[in-house]
N, C-alpha and C positions, 0 to 999 in steps of 0.2 A: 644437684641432680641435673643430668643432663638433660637437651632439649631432645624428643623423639624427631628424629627426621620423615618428613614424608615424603612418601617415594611414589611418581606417577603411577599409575598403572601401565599406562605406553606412550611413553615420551614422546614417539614420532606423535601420536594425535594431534599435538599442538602447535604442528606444522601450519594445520591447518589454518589456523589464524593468520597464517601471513603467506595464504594464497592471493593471490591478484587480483579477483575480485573482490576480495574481503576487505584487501585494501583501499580499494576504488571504495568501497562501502562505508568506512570509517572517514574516508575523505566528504562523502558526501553529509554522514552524520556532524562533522567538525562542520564544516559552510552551513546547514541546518539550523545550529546552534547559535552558529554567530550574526545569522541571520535576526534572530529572534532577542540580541540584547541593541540591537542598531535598526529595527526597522519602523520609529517614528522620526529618524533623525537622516538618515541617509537611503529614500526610497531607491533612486535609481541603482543605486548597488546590491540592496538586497531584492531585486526583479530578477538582477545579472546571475547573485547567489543563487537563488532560488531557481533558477532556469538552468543554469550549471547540475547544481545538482539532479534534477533532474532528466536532463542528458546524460547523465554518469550512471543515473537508474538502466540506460538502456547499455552503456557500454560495460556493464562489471556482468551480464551475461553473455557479451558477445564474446569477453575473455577467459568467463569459466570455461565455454564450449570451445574457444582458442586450447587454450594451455589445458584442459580437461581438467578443469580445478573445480568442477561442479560438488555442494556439498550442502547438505540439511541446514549446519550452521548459518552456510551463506544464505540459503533462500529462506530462514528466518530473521536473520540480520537486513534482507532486501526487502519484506514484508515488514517488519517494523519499522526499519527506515521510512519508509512507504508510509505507514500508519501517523505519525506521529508528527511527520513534516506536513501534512496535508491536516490533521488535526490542529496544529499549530497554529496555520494560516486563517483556517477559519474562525480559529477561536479570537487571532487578533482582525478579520475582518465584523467579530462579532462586537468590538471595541469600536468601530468608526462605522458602523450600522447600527447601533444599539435597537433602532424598531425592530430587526432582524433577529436579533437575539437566540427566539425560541426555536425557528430555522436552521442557524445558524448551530442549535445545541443536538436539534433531531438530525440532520447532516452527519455532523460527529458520530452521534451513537449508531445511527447506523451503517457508519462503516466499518466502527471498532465491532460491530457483533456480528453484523456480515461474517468479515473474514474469521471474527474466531473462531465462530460455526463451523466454516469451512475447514479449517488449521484442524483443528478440535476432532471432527469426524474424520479427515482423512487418518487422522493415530489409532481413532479408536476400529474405524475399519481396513487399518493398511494398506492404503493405497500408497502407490511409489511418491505422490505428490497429489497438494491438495487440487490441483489444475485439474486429473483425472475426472472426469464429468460424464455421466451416461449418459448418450445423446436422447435417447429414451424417457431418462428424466427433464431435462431441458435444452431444450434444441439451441435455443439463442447462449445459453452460459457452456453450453459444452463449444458453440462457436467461441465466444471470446474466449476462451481458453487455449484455443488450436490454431486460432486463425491473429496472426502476430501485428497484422496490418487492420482488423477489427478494434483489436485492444489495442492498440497503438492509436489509432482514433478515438477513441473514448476515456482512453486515460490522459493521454496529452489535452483531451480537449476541454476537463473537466480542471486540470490543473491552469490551463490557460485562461480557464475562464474563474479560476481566484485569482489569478496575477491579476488580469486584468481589474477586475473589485479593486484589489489593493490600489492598481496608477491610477484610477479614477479618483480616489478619496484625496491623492494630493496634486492630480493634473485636473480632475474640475470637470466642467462640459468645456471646454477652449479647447480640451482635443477630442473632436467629434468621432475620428476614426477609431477613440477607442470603446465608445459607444455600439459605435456600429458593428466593430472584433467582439465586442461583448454580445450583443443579440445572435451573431454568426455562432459562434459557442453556444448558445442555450441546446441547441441538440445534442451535443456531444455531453454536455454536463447534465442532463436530464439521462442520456442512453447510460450513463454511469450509474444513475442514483438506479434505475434500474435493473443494472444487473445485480448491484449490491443488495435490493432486494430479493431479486431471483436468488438469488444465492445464500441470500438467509433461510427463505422459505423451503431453497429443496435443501439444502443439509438440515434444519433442523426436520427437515420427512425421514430423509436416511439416516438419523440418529435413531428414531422413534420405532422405525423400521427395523432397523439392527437390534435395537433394545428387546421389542418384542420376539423378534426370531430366535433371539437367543434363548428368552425367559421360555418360550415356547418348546425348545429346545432340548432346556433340561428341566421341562416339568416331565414330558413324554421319555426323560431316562432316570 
């Protein structure tokens, strides 16, 4: 018996996977990864990795909007990347903190539900992208979202300040200055944990909101 052949639906679609950003983005998922099987054994490299790749976080947008290779795949590909490397890190700073631990677990969770909130409600209420923020609803998460030089502060400074966690557990207090980079960060990595609540809290309103509008909606037809 023969084998049935499957036939794409439109071949071109899977172009998209080897647009130029997506590429930068698979690069950054590979250094992520290898990160993560070498970093109780070669710190200064995986700082290098992990700083790498998150510089690649900001150049695989400046190339979608280059080459106009902008695409849902990729900005779920750049959001997970995003999630998972930054979960990662803390999950092994919660390995050489262990008092830290529960911190280090509430962290996590709520970044992972932040954003899904967000992800999650932009589908259910079609917005072009989850970034789309009524200023009305929240003034400061509609800023981080528009304003590139806001979030640019706040995401670098929150990722800088787990690198940092990391050099301290194998450079010690001997390097003072990085004590001191570490305190300098505490506002940027608190204005984070911040919006990631802001952000839970108003999508899951705009969910609840939308739910009711609807139910409301079609009781009255």
């Amino acid at each position: 018996m023969a084998a049935t052949k499957v036939t794409p639906r439109n071949p071109e679609a899977y172009k998209i996977y080897f647009y130029i950003p997506n590429l930068i983005g698979y690069l950054r998922v590979f250094l992520s990864l290898l990160s993560f099987f070498i970093y109780e054994s070669y710190p200064g490299t995986v700082i290098v990795i992990y700083t790498t790749s998150f510089v690649l976080d900001g150049l695989d947008g400046i190339a979608a909007r280059h080459y106009n290779q902008c695409s849902r795949f990729g900005a779920v590909l750049d959001m997970v990347t995003d999630r998972f490397s930054t979960a990662a890190l803390v999950t092994i700073l919660s390995n050489f903190y262990p008092n830290y631990t529960p911190y280090f677990v509430l962290l996590n969770i709520l970044d992972f539900v932040s954003h899904w909130f967000r992800m999650y409600v932009s589908l259910v209420i079609g917005t072009a992208s989850h970034k789309d923020v009524d200023w009305d609803r929240s003034y400061l998460l509609a800023l981080y979202y528009t304003n590139k030089t806001f979030m640019a502060i706040l995401c670098v400074g929150n990722e800088l300040f787990y690198v940092f966690l990391y050099a301290i557990h194998f450079y010690q207090l001997s390097q003072l200055w990085l004590i001191i980079a570490l305190a300098l960060l505490v506002p940027t990595w608190a204005g984070k944990q911040l919006m990631n609540f802001i952000q839970m809290y108003c999508s899951a309103n705009e969910l609840v909101e939308f739910e009711y509008e609807k139910d409301s909606h079609h009781k009255k037809n």
